[in-house]
GUMIDO-261069 format. One record per residue (C-alpha): x, y, z. Coordinates in steps of 0.5 Angstrom, whole numbers. Layout:
    px    py    pz
     X     Y     Z
...
This chain:
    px    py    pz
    -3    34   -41
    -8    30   -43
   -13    26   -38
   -11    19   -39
    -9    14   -34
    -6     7   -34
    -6     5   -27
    -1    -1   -25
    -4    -5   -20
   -11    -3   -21
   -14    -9   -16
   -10    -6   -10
   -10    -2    -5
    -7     4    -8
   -10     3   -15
   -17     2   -14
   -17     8    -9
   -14    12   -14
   -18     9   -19
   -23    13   -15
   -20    20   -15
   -18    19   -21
   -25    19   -24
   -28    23   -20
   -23    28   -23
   -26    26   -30
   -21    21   -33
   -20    16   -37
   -17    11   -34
   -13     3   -37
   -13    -1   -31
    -6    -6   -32
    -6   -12   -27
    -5   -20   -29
   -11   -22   -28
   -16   -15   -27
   -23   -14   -24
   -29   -10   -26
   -30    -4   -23
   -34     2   -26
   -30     7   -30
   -24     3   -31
   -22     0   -38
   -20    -8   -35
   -13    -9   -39
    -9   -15   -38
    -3   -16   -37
     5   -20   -35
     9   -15   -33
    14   -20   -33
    13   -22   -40
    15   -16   -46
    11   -19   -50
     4   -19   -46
     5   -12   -44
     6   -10   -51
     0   -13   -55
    -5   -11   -48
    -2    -4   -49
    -3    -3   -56
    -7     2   -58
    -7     6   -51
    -4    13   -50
    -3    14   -43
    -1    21   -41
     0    19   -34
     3    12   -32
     2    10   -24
     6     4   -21
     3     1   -15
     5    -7   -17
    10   -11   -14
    11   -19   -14
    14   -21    -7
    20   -27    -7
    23   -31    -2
    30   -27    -1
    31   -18    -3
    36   -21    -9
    30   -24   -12
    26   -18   -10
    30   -14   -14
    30   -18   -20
    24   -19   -21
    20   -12   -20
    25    -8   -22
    24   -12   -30
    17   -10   -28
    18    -4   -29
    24    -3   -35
    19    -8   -38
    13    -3   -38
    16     3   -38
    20    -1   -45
    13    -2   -48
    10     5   -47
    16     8   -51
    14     7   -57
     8    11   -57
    11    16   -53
     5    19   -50
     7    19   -43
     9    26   -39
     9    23   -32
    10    17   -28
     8    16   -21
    11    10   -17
     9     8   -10
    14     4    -5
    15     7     1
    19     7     8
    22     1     7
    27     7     4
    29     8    11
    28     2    14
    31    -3     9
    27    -9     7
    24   -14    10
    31   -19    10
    34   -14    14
    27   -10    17
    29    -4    22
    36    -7    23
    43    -4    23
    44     4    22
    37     7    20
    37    16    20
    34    18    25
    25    20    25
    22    23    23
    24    21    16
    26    26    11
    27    26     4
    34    29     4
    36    23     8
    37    19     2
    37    11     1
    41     6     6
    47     2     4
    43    -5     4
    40    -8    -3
    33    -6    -4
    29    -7    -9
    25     0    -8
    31     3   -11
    33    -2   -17
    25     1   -19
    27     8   -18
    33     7   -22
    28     4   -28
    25    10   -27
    30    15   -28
    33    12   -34
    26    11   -38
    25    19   -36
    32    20   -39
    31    17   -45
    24    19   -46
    24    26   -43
    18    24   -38
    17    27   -31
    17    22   -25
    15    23   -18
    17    18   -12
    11    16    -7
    13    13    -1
     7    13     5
     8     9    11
     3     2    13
    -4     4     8
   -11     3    10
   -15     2     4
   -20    -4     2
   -17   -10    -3
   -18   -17    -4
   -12   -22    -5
    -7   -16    -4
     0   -18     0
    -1   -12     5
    -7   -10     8
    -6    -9    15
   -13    -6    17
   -17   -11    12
   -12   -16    18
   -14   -13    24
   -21   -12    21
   -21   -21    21
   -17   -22    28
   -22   -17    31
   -28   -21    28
   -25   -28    30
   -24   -26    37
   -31   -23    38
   -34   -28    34
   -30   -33    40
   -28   -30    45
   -21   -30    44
   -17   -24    47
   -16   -18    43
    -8   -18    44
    -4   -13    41
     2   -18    38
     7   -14    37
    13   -10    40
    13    -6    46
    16     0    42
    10    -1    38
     4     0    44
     8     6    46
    12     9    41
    10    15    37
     8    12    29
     4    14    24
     0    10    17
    -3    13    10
   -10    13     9
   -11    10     1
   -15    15    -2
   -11    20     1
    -5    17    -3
    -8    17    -9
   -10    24    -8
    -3    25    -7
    -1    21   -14
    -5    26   -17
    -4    33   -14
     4    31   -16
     2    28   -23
    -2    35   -24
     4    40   -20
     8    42   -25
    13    45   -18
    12    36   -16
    16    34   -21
    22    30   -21
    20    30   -13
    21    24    -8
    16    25    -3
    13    21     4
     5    21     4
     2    21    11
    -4    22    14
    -2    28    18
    -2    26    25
     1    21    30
    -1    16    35
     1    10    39
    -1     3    38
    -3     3    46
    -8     8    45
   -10     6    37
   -11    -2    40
   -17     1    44
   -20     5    40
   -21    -2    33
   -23    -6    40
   -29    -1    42
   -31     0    35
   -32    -8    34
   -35    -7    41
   -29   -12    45
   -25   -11    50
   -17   -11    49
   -13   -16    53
    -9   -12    58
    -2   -11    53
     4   -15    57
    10   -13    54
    12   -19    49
    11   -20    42
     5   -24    40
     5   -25    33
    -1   -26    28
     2   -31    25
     2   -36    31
    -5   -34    33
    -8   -34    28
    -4   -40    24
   -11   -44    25
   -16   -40    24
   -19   -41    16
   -23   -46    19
   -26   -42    24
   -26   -36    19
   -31   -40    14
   -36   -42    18
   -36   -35    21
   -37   -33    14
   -43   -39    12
   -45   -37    19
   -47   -29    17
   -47   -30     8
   -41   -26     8
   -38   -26     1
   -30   -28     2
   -30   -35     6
   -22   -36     5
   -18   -32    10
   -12   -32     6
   -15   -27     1
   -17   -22     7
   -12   -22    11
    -3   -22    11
    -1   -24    19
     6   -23    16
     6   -17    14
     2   -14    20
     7   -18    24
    12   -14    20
    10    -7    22
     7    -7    29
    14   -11    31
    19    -7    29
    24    -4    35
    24     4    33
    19     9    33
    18    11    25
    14    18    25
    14    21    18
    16    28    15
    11    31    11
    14    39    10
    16    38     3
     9    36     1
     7    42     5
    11    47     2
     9    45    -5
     2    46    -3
    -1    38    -1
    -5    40     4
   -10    33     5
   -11    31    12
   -14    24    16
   -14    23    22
   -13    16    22
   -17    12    27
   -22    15    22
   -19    12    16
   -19     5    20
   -27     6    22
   -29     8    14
   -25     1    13
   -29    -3    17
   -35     1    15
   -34    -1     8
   -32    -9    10
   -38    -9    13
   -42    -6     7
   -39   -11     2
   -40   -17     7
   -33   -18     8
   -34   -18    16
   -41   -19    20
C-alpha cells in the first residue's frame, strides 16, 4: 500500500497531531478542510464536504491510499446531526471512487457510542464501564452511527478496509476547534490567575470523585496509523485511551499547580463554564493586548459547552483498551503529562501567557 494520506479534518485537534505522525513516518499527505491552514509537509486541499461538486474538483488529480476522517459539523438537534454529517461522509467517500485508489478508512468518533449524544448525554440505560467494543451501539439515534454506516456501505461497494476509533475527551492543540477541553481549561486557568477568580471545578461530584479517563492527540494518530498499517486491525472498531485512570479531585490540583494557583475547595454542586465564563472575551482580550498573545478572541481557544459536557456527566466512564492490546498497540501517556506538553506548547505559541 502506498504512503498517501488524505486527512479530513486536518486544522483539527486529530488531524493536525496525525499530520504529525504521519510525517514523521514519510507520508505524502492531502489535508481536506473547508477552508485549511498551512502546515508544513501537508498539501492544503479545499473543500465542501457538504457539496459533491467541491469535493469532486478539490480531489481531482489525488490518489489516497489511506482515508482518515476526523470532521464533523455540529447542529442544533441529533436529527439534524445525522443528516448532515452523515452526507459528509457518503459525499467524500462518493467522490474518491471513481479513482479507486483507497485500501483503508479511518474514522474518528468516540464514546458518545456508549454515552449517546449530547441531546440525551449520559441519560437512560447506558452498558456498564468500562466500555467495550463488543458492547455495541445503544438504541437512541446517533450520528456517530449513521457515519459508520456510510462507511461500511463505500467499503462494500469499493472493497476497502475500514477501522472505527472512538477515544474518550482528547488533549491536543487546535484553534477554532468545537471541542478542545485542555486548550479550555488552559484559558480558564489563565483568567483566574490573571484575576484572581477562584479555580472551581465546574462539574459534577461524580466527576471530582469518579474514576475517568481521556486520550492524548498524538497518541490517536499513533493509533489511526498503527491500524491503517495492521493488517489483523482491519475492519476493527477500537476505544483509544491514554492507558491509565484518574480523578478529577486529583487532576484539578495538579493543572492549578502547574499554572501556579491554588484550586477553590470543590463543594459538591455543578459550576459550569459557561455561566463563569459568560463574560469573559473582554477580559481574555485585554489579557491578550497585555502579554502580545496571538489569539485575543476567546471564542476561538476555548468550548465551555463541551467541557461543561464531560466534566458533568452523572457516571464514571473508564475505557477498555484490551483489543488494541492484543493486537499488539501498546502506546502509553500518562495524561497529566499529555495536559502540561499542552499547556507548554500554548505557551510556545502564545496562545496563553
Amino acid at each position: 500500500m502506498s504512503k498517501t494520506a488524505l486527512i479530513v479534518g486536518a486544522s483539527g485537534i486529530v488531524g493536525s497531531a496525525t499530520a504529525k505522525v504521519l510525517a514523521e513516518d514519510g507520508w505524502q499527505i492531502f489535508g481536506l478542510a473547508r477552508k485549511p491552514t498551512q502546515k508544513q509537509g501537508v498539501t492544503p486541499v479545499a473543500a465542501d464536504l457538504l457539496d459533491p461538486a467541491s469535493l469532486a474538483t478539490a480531489l481531482s488529480g489525488i490518489t489516497p491510499s489511506t482515508v482518515f476522517i476526523s470532521s464533523w459539523l455540529r447542529q442544533p438537534t441529533e436529527t439534524e446531526n445525522i443528516r448532515v454529517n452523515s452526507a459528509m461522509v457518503r459525499n467524500l467517500l462518493d467522490a474518491l471512487s471513481p479513482a479507486a485508489s483507497v485500501r483503508h478508512v479511518a474514522l474518528v468518533t468516540g464514546l458518545k457510542h456508549y454515552l449517546g449524544p449530547f441531546e440525551a448525554y449520559g441519560k437512560g440505560s447506558l452498558p456498564q464501564t468500562p466500555f467495550r467494543e463488543e458492547q455495541g451501539r445503544i438504541d437512541v439515534d446517533n450520528f456517530y452511527y449513521a457515519q459508520e454506516d456510510e462507511v461500511f456501505a463505500a467499503a462494500k461497494r469499493d472493497g476497502f478496509a475500514w477501522s472505527i476509533h472512538r477515544p474518550h475527551t482528547i488533549i491536543g492543540k487546535a484553534v477554532g476547534n468545537a471541542m478542545n477541553m485542555g486548550t479550555t481549561l488552559a484559558v480558564y486557568a489563565t483568567i483566574c490567575k490573571e484575576t484572581g477568580r477562584p479555580f472551581r471545578f465546574p462539574g459534577a461530584d461524580m466527576q471530582w470523585n469518579g474514576l475517568t479517563d481521556m486520550t492524548d492527540a498524538t497518541l490517536l494518530g499513533r493509533h489511526l496509523l498503527w491500524a491503517a498499517t495492521t493488517p489483523a486491525a482491519a475492519n476493527q472498531d477500537f476505544n483509544v485511551v491514554n492507558g491509565d485512570i484518574f480523578r478529577w479531585k486529583w487532576m484539578w490540583n495538579r493543572i492549578a499547580e502547574w499554572f501556579g494557583i491554588t484550586p477553590a475547595e470543590f463543594d459538591g454542586s455543578a459550576q459550569p463554564l459557561e455561566t463563569q465564563m459568560a463574560d469573559d472575551a473582554e477580559i481574555w482580550r485585554d489579557i491578550a493586548a497585555r502579554h502580545n498573545l496571538a489569539e485575543p478572541d476567546i471564542h476561538r481557544l476555548a468550548s465551555p459547552w463541551h467541557t461543561d459536557a464531560d466534566l458533568g456527566r452523572p457516571i464514571e466512564v473508564v475505557t477498555d483498551m484490551s483489543k488494541s492490546r492484543r493486537l499488539g498497540f501498546l502506546e502509553y501517556q500518562p495524561t497529566d503529562d499529555a495536559f502540561f506538553a499542552l499547556f507548554e506548547q500554548l505557551r510556545a505559541d502564545r496562545l496563553i501567557p
